[in-house]
C-alpha positions in Angstrom: -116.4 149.6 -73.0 -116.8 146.8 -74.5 -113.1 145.7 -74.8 -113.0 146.4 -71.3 -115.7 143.6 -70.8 -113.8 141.3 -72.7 -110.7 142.1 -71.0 -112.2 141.5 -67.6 -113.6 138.4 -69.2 -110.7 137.0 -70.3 -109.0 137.8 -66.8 -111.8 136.0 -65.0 -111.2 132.7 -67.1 -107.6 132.8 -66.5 -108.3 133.2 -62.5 -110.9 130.5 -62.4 -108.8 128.2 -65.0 -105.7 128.9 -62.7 -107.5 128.3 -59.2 -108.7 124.9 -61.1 -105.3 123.3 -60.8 -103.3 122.3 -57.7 -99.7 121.0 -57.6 -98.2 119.2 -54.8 -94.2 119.6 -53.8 -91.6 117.8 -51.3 -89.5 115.5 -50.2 -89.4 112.1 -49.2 -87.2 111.0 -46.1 -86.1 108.2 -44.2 -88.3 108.1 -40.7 -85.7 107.3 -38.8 -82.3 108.7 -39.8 -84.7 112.1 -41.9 -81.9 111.2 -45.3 -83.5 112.0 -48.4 -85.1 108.8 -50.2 -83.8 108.5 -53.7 -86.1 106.9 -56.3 -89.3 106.9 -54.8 -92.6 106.3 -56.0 -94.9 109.3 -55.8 -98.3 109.0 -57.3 -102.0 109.7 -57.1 -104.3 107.1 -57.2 -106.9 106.5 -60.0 -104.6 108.9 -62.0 -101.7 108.8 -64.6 -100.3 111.5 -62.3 -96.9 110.1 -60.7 -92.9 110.9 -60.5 -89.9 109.5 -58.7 -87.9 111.4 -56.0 -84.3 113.3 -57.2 -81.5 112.2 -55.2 -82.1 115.0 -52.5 -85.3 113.1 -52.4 -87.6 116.3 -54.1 -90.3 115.7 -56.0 -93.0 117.8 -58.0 -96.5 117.2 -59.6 -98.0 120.2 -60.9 -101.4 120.3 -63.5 -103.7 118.8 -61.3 -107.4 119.2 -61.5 -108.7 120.6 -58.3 -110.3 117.9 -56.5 -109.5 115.3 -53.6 -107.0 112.7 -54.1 -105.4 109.7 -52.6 -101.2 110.3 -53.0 -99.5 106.9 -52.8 -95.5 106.9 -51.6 -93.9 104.1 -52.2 -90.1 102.3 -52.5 -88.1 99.5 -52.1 -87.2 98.4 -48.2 -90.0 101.0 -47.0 -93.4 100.8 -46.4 -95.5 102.9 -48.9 -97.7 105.4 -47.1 -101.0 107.1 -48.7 -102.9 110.4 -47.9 -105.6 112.3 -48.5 -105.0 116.1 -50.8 -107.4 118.3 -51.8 -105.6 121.5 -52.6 -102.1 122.5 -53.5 -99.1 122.0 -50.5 -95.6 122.9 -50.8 -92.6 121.6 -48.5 -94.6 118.9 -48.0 -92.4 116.1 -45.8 -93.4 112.5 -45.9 -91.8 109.6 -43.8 -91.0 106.4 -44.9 -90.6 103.8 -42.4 -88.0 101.0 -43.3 -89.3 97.4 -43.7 -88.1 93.9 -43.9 -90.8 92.3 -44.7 -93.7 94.2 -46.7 -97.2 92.9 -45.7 -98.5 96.0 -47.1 -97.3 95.5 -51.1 -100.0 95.9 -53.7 -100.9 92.0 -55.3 -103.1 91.8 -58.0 -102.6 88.1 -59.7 -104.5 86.1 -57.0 -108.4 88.2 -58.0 -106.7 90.1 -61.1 -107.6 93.5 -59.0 -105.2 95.2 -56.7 -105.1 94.0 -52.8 -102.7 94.0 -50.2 -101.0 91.0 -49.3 -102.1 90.6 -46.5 -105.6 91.0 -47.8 -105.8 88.8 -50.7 -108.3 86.4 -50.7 -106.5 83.9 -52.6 -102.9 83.2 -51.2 -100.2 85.0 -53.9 -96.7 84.3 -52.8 -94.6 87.0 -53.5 -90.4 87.5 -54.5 -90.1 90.6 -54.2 -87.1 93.0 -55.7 -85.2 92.6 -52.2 -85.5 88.8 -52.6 -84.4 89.0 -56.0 -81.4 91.6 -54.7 -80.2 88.7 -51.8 -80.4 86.0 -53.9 -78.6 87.6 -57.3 -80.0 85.3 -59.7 -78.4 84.3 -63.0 -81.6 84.0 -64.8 -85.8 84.2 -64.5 -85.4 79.7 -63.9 -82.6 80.4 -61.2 -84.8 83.0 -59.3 -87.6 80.6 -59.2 -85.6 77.5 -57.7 -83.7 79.2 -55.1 -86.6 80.9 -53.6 -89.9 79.1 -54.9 -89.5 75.6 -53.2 -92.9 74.0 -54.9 -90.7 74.6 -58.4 -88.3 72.3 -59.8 -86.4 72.9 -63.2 -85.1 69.9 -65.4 -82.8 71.4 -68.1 -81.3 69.5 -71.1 -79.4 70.0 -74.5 -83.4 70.2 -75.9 -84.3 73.3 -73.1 -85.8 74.2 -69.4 -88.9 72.7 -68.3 -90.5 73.6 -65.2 -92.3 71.9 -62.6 -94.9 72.7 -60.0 -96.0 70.5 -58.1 -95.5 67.7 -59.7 -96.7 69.4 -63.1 -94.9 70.2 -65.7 -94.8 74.3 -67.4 -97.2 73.4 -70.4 -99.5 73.3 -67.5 -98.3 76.4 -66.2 -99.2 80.0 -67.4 -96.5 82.9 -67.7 -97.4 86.4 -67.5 -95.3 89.7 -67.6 -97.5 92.0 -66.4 -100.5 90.2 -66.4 -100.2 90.1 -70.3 -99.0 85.5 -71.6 -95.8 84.9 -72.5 -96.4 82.9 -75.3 -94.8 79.5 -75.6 -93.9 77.7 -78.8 -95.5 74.8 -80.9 -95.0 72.4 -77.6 -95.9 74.8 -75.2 -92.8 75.4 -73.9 -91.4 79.0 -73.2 -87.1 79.8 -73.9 -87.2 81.9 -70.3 -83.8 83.4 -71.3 -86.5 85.8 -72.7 -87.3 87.3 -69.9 -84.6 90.2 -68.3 -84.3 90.0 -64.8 -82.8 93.3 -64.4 -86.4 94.9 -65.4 -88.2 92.9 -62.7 -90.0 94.5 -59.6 -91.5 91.7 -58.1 -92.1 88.3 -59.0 -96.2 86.8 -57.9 -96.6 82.8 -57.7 -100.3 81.7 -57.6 -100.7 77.7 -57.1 -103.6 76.2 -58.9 -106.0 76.3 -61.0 -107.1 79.5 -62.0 -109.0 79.2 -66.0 -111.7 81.0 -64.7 -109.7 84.1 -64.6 -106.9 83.5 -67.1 -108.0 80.8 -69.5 -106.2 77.4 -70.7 -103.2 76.4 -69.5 -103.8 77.7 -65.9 -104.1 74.0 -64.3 -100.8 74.1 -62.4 -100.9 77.6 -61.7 -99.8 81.6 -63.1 -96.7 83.2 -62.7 -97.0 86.8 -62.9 -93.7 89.1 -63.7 -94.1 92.5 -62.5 -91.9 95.2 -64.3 -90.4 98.2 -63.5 -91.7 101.6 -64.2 -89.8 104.0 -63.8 -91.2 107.7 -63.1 -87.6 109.4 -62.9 -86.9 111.9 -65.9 -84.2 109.8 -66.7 -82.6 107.2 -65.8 -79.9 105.1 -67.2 -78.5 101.9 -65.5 -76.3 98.9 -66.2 -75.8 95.6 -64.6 -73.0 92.8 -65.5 -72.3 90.3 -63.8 -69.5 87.7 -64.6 -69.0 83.9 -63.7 -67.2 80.6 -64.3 -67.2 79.1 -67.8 -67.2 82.2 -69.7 -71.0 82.8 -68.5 -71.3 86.4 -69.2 -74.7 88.9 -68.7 -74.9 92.0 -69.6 -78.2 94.5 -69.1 -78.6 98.0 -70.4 -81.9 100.1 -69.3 -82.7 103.7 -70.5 -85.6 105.3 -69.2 -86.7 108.9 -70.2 -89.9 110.5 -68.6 -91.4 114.0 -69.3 -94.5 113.7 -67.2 -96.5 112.5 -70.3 -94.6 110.7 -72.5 -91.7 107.7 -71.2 -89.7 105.7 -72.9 -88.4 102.5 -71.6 -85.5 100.7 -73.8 -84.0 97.3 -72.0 -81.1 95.2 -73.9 -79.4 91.9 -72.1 -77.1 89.6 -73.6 -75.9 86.5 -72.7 -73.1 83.8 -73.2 -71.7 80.6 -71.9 -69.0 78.4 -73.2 -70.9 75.2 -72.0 -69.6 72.6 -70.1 -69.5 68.8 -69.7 -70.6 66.8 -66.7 -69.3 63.7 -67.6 -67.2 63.2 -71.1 -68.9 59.3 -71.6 -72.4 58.1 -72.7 -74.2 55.1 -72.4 -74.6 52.8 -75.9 -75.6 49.4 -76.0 -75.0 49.0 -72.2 -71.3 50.0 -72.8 -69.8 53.5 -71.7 -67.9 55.1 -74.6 -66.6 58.6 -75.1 -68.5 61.5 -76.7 -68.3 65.5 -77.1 -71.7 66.0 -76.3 -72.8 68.1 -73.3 -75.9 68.7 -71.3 -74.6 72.5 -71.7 -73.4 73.8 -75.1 -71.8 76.6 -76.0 -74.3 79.4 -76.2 -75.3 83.0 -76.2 -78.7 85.5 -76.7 -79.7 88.8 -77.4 -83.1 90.6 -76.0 -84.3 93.6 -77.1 -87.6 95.4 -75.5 -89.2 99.2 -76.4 -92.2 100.3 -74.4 -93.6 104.0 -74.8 -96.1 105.0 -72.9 -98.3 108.5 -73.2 -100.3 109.6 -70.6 -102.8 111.3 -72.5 -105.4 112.9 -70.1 -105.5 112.1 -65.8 -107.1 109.0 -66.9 -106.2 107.7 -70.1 -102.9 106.2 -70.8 -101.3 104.3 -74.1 -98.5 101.9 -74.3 -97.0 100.3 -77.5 -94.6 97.6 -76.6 -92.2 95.7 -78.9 -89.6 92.9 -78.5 -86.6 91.0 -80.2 -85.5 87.6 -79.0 -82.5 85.7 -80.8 -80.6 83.2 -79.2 -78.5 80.2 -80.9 -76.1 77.2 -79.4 -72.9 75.8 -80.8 -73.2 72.2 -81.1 -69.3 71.6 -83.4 -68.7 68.2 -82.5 -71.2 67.1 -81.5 -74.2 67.6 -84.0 -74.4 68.5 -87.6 -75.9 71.5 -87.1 -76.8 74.2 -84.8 -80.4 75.0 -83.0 -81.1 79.2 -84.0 -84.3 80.5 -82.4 -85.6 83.6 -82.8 -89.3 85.6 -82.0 -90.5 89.3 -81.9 -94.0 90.1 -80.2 -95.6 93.5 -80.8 -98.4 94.8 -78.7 -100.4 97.8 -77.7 -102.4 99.1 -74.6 -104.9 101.4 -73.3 -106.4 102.0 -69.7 -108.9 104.4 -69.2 -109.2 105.3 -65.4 -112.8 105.7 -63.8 -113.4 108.6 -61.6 -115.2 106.4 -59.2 -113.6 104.3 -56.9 -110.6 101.8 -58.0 -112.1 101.3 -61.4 -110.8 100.8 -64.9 -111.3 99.7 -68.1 -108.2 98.2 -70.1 -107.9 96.9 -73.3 -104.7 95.4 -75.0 -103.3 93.0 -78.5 -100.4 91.7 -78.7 -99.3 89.1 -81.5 -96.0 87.1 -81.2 -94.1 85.0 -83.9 -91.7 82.4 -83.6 -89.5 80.6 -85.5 -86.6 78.1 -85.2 -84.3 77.0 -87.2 -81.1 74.9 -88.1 -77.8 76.4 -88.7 -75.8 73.1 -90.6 -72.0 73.1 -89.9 -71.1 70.0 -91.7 -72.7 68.4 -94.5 -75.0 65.7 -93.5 -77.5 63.5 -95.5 -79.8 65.8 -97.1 -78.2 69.3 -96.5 -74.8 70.5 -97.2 -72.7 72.8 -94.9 -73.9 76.7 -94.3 -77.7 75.5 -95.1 -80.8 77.0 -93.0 -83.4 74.8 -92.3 -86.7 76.3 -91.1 -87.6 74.2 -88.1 -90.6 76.0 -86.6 -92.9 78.9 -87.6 -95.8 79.4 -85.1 -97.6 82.8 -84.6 -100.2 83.6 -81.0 -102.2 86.7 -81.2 -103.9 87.4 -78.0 -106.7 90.2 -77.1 -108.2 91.1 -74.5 -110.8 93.4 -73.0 -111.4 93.9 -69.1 -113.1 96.1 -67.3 -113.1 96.2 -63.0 -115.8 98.5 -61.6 -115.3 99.2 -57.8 -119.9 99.2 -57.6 -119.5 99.4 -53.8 -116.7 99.7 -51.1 -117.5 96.5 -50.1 -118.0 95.0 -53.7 -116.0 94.7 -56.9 -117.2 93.5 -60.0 -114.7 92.1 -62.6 -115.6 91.1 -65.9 -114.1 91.1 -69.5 -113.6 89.4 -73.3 -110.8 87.4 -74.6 -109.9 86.1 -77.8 -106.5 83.8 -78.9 -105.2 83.3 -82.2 -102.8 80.5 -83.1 -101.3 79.5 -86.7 -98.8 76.7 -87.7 -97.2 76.8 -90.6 -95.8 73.2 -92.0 -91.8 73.2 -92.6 -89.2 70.6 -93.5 -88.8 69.4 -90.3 -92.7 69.8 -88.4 -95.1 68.1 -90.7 -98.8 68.4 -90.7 -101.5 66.2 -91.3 -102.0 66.7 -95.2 -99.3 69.1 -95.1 -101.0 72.0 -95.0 -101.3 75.4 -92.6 -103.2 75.0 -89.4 -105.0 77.5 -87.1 -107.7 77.8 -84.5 -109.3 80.7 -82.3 -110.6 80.8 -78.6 -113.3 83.1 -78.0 -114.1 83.5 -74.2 -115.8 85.4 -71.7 -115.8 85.5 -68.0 -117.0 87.5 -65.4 -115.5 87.9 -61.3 -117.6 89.4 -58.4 -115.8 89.8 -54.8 -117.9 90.9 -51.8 -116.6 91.8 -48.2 -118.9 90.6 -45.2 -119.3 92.0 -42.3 -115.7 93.2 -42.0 -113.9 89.8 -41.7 -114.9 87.4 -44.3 -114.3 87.7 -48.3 -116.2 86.1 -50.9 -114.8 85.7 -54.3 -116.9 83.7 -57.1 -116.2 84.0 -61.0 -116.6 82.1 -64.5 -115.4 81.7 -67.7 -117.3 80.5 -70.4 -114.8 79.6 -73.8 -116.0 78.3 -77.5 -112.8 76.8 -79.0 -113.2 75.9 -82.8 -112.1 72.9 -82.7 -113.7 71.3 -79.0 -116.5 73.9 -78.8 -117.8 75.0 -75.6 -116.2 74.8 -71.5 -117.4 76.3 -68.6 -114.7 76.9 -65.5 -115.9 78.3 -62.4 -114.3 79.5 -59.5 -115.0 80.3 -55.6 -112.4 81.4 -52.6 -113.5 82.5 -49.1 -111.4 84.2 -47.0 -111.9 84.9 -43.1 -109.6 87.6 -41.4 -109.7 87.6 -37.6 -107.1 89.7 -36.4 -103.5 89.0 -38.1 -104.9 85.6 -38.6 -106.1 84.4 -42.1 -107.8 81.4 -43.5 -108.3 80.5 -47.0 -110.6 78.1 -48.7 -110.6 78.0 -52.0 -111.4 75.7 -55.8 -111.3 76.2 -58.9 -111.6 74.8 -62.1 -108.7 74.7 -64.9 -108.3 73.4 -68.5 -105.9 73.2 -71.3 -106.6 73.5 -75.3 -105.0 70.5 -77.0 -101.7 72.6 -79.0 -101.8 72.9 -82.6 -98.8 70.5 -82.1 -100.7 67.7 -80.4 -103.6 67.9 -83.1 -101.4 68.1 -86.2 -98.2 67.6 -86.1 -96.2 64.5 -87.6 -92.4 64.5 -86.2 -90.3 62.0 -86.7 -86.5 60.9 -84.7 -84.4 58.0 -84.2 -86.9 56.0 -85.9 -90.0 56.7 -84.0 -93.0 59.2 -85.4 -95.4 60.5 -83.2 -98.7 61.8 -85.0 -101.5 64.4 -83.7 -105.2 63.6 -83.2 -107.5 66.7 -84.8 -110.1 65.3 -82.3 -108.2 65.7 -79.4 -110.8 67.1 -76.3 -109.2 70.0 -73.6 -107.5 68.6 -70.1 -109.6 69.5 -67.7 -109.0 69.8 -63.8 -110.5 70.6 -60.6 -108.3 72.0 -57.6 -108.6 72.5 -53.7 -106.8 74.4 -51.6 -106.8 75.0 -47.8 -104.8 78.4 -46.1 -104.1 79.3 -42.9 -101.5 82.0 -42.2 -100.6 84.3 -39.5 -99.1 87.7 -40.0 -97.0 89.6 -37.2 -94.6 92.7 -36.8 -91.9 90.5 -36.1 -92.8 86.7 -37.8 -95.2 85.1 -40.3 -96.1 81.5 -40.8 -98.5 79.7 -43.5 -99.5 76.4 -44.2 -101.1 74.9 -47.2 -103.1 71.9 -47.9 -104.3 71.2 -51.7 -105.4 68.3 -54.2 -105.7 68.7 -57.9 -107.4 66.2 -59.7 -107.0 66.1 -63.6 -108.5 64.2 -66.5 -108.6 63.8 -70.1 -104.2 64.1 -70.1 -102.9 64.1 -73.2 -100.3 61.5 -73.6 -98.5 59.8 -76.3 -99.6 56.3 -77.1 -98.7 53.4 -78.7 -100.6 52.5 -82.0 -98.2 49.9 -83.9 -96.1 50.5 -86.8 -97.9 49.9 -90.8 -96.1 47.9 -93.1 -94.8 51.4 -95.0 -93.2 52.1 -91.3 -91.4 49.2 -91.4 -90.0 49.6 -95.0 -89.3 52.9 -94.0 -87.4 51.9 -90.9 -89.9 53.5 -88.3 -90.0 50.8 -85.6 -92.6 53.0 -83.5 -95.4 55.0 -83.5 -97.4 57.3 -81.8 -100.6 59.1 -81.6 -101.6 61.6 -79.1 -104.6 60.4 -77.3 -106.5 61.7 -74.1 -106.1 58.6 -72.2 -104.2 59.3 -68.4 -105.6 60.8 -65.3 -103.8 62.2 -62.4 -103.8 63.4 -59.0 -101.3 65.8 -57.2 -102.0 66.5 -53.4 -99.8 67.5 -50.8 -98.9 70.5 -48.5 -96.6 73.0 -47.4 -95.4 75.3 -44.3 -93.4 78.0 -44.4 -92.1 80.8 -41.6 -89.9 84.2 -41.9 -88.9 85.9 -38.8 -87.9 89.4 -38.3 -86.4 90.1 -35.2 -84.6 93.2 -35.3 -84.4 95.7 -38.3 -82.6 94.9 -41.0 -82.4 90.7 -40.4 -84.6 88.1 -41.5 -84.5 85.0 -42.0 -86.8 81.8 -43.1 -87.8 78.2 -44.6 -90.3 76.1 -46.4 -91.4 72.7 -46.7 -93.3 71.2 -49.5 -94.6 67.6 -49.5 -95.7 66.5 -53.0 -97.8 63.2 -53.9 -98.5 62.6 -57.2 -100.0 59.7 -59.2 -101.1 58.4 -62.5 -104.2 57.1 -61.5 -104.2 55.6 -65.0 -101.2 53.4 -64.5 -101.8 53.7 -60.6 -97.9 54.4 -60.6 -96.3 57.7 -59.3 -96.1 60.8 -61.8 -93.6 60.9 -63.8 -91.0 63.5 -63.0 -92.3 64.6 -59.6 -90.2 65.0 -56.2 -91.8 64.1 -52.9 -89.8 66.6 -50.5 -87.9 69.9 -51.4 -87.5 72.8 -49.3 -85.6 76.1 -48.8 -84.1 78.1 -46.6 -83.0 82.0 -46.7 -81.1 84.8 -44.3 -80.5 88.0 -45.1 -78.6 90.8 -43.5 -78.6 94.5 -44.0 -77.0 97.6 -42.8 -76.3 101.1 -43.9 -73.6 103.6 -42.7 -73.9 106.8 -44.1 -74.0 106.8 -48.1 -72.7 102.9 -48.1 -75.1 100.1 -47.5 -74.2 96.0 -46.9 -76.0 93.4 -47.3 -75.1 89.8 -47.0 -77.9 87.0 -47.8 -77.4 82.4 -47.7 -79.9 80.5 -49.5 -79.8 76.8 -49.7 -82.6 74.5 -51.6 -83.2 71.3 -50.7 -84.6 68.8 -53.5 -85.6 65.0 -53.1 -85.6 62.1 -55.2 -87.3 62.9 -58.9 -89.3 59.9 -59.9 -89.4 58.9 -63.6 -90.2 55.3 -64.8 -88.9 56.1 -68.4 -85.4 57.8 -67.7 -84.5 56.4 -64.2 -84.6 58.6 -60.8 -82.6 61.8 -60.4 -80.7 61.5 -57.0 -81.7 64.0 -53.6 -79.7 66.8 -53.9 -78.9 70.1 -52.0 -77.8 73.3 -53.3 -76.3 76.1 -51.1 -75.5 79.9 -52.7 -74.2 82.8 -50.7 -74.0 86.5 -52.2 -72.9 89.8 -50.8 -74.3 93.7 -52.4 -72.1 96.4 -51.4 -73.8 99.8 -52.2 -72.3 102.8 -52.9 -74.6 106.1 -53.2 -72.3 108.4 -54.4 -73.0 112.3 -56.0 -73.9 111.7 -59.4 -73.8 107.3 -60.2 -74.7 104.8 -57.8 -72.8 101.5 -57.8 -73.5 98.1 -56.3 -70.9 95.7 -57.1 -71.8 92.0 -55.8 -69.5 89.2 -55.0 -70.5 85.7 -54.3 -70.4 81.8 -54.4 -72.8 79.1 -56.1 -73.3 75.7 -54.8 -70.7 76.1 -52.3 -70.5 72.2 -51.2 -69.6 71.7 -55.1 -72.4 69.2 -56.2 -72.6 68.0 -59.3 -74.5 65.5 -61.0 -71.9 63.5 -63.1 -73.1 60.6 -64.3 -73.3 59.8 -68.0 -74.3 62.0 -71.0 -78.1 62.2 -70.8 -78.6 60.5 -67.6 -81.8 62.3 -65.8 -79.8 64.7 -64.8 -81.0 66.3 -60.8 -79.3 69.6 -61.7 -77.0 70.7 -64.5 -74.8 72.9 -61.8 -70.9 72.6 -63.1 -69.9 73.0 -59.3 -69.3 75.9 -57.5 -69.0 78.7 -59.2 -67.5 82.6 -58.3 -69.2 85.3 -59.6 -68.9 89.2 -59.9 -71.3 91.5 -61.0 -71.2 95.7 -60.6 -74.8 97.4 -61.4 -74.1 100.9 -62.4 -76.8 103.4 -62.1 -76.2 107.1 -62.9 -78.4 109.9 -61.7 -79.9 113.2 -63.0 
């Protein structure tokens, strides 16, 4: 009797255990043409429960708590569609409808919590992947200047520096998925880091924004939104081939079991460099060199994630990369520039059963160093010697947590705390010589509240003790009003930027000059303002922007006069860094895309940009008045072969600089083709198309302020190869 009991027990657990779970089956189609939709996104919502769609467009979750759920389709050129489940379907059949222009997409850098678009209540302009797929860009920097007009890139023999309006990139914060790309001693980030064939989506926010991110944020974030991949497996590769021997090459492997994924990415790059002009300016006299604006060049980046979704809600990720790239300067220079870093990181999210709420933690530390590579014997080294050059290491963590307290109310509030270290080497000194470090403790808190349906309040602060300048306060506050598919946008914040370990220690030394660093350096501080109006239809969209951003305390190099051991040494100038400049960058911008019939668009910006040293009462250096862009795109499919043919043309004005001269007015015109081939097993999309078709080129004398390093126009080729389950 009493195993019959236990028997009917056990039974009665299995029944209750088994009517506990729900699984959910189907397939995703096209709404319009009913064809299966390959690689889409099917997930629930405040769960680590997801998977992509087979080629016959099938997918399966099974082991699902019973309970209700929000299930999320989503994929590229559609727009995502959600439900409500509560028990277990099969043959379930959901339409996608085809987009041009996706109003609808998920944002998240504007608040640091997830909104639509269209419902952001600070303005987020988005590249998305089908931006990124008509323009085909050579690199992260290329991306940016065809279809960000408000960014400009100067690029010489030394690297890529960026400008947003009117600012340069150490004012500018990076992120790849919402986690800083850490920059070296100056600041400045090698973007070749950063593999365009893993990017989803590409989110721009203008501004100030240290309230929610910390220093740098003065000029504004740039968030890079990966890939993730829910197929069990899928293996892709992307090269793409172009004049003077500029070779990349991208490998992705992605393997997903439900709970544990693997993500492995590997690009490599080349170029044989080229000259613009073979003469260089000495003495007032032109006379021949070997130098180039472009050497000879190539890199290789390596990135691991794994990822384990432990429970519904808890997930882990360990992440790891390898960055090594090095330039061939024979002729030209003694030596050659190496440079190589490797960041290692971890993260876990724990899902809330309430609402849209989380809690997230991450680390991450990142090391890099620089070296150089000596080809010929030279004064103090002798040929085949390594010279350490730079050795910096940034550990960043972080702990957020976003508790949805109402439906009308999110709360958003978290810790932060930044590590840097400098090591002194042959060639970056320090004051006394010795190892340098400081920490950043911060914390800040973010509340948004909907009222009343149609207007959106967002106000936040951070509060940061830096070792070395102590305590700062930056607050925040944007208002939104939504009437309709009609916006507006008010918004200001407050930004600041730590003095670098560079700019408080260093001692370099060139060409007989030496530039020292001030330990008593305070943070740059700045206050922005921003007005948006935008209007959002089916068929169009337009937006226009108004802003100012006023900054003080700049940290600039300034002349203190050369000591008599200078000029026995031959040092005929020095420098200290000093906050001594203020600045002011206003302007505005308008912008339109139009959609008139499925599978066209097209559209433009304007951006007007006036900026001033209000120290010197001169214009700022390096900044361009007028630039705009302009973008079409075509696309059509016949059965399993789809077209698409997309222009893009920048327009860039005259860049100011007192120091170097001006950089001429300039306009730069691409055009690209994507022919896609969805066959049985591998999908192929081989691409053919033309760079700076008019054939500009800068070519006036070796290191003239060069408006663009663009060799002329350029062919390219490039065949992404995808194979299937």
């Amino acid at each position: 009797m009493k195993k019959k009991c236990l028997l009917t027990a056990l039974f009665g657990c299995m029944v209750v255990c088994a009517s506990a779970q729900i699984s959910l089956s189907g397939k995703v189609v096209d709404a319009r043409t009913g064809k299966p939709v390959e690689g889409a996104n099917v997930r629930l919502e405040q769960t680590t429960i997801g998977c992509a769609t087979n080629p016959k467009g099938e997918f399966l979750l099974k082991d699902i708590k019973e309970g209700t759920y929000t299930l999320r389709t989503s994929c590229l050129n559609y727009a995502p569609v959600t439900q409500k489940v509560s028990q277990s379907q099969k043959e379930m059949v959901i339409r996608l409808k085809s987009t041009t222009f996706n109003m609808d997409q998920v944002v998240v850098t504007g608040t640091g919590t997830h909104h639509k678009l269209k419902d952001s209540p600070v303005p987020v302009e988005v590249i998305s992947q089908r931006d990124l797929q008509n323009a085909n860009p050579s690199s992260f920097q290329d991306a940016l200047v065809k279809l960000v007009p408000s960014i400009s890139v100067q690029t010489t023999a030394m690297g890529t520096t960026l400008y947003v309006n009117g600012l340069p990139d150490k004012y500018l914060l990076v992120l790849i998925n919402g986690k800083k790309v850490a920059g070296d001693i100056s600041g400045s980030i090698d973007y070749d880091r950063i593999n365009m064939d893993a990017v989803k989506r590409i989110e721009v926010l203008k501004g100030a924004s240290s309230a929610l991110y910390g220093s740098d944020a003065i000029a504004g974030v740039i968030n890079i939104i990966t890939d993730d991949p829910k197929s069990a497996l899928n293996v892709s590769s992307n090269t793409r081939v172009s004049s003077h021997g500029r070779i990349s090459e991208s490998v992705n492997a992605d393997a997903n079991d439900g709970k544990l994924s693997a993500h492995l990415n590997y690009n490599y790059r080349t170029s044989d460099g080229w000259q613009l002009n073979p003469y260089e300016e000495s003495k007032g006299e032109l006379v021949e060199t070997t130098k180039k604006p472009v050497y000879k060049n190539h890199s290789h980046n390596v990135s691991q994630t794994l990822s384990y979704a432990a429970t519904e809600r808890l997930s882990l990720h360990l992440n790891g990369n390898l960055f090594i790239s090095e330039n061939d300067r024979t002729g030209a220079y003694d030596y050659n520039n190496r440079h190589q870093s490797y960041t290692v990181g971890g993260t876990a999210k724990y899902l809330l059963a309430k609402r849209a709420s989380y809690i997230e933690g991450n680390i991450s530390t990142t090391n890099f160093r620089s070296f150089y590579d000596y080809i010929n014997d030279a004064k103090t080294h002798k040929t085949g010697d390594e010279v350490l050059s730079k050795d910096q290491t940034y550990t960043n963590a972080n702990l957020k947590g976003v508790f949805k307290t109402h439906k009308n109310n999110t709360l958003f509030t978290g810790l932060d705390y930044v590590f840097e270290g400098l090591e002194p080497t042959e060639t970056s000194k320090m004051l006394n010589n010795e190892y340098q470090s400081v920490y950043t403790l911060a914390a800040y808190v973010q509340d948004e509240v909907k009222l009343l349906d149609a207007i959106s309040v967002v106000a936040g602060i951070r509060y940061a003790y830096n070792e070395k300048f102590k305590s700062q306060f930056t607050p925040k506050l944007s208002l939104m009003y939504q009437y309709s598919e009609l916006n507006v946008r008010a918004s200001y914040a407050a930004g600041f930027r730590s003095p670098t370990l560079q700019q408080m220690y260093a001692v370099s030394e060139s060409r007989g000059q030496i530039t020292v660093g001030d330990p008593d350096l305070d943070p740059e501080k700045s206050n922005f303002y921003n007005l948006n109006i935008e209007y959002n239809h089916r068929l169009f969209s337009i937006a226009a922007s108004i802003y100012q951003n006023d900054l003080k305390d700049k940290i600039e190099a300034e002349d203190i006069g050369t000591t008599p051991e200078d000029i026995e040494n031959g040092i005929t100038r020095r420098r200290q860094y000093r906050n001594i400049e203020k600045a002011r960058v206003k302007g505005f911008d308008i912008g339109f895309s139009v959609r008139p019939f499925t599978g066209f668009m097209f559209g433009a910006n304007y951006i007007y940009t006036d900026g001033r040293n209000r120290t010197e009462d001169i214009r700022l250096e390096r900044t361009v008045r007028h630039s705009g862009n302009f973008n079409a795109s075509w696309r059509k499919t016949w059965n399993d072969y789809t077209f698409n043919i997309a222009i893009n043309g920048r327009y860039q004005g005259t860049r100011w600089s007192k120091t170097y001269g001006d950089a001429p007015a300039h306009q730069l015109w691409d055009i690209n083709t994507r022919h896609s081939f969805n066959l049985k097993s591998v999908a192929l999309e081989p691409a053919v198309g033309v760079e700076n078709i008019f054939n500009y080129t800068d070519d006036r004398p070796y290191n003239s302020n060069y408006a663009t390093l663009t060799p002329g126009h350029s062919f390219y080729v490039s065949l992404l190869v995808r194979f299937k389950q």
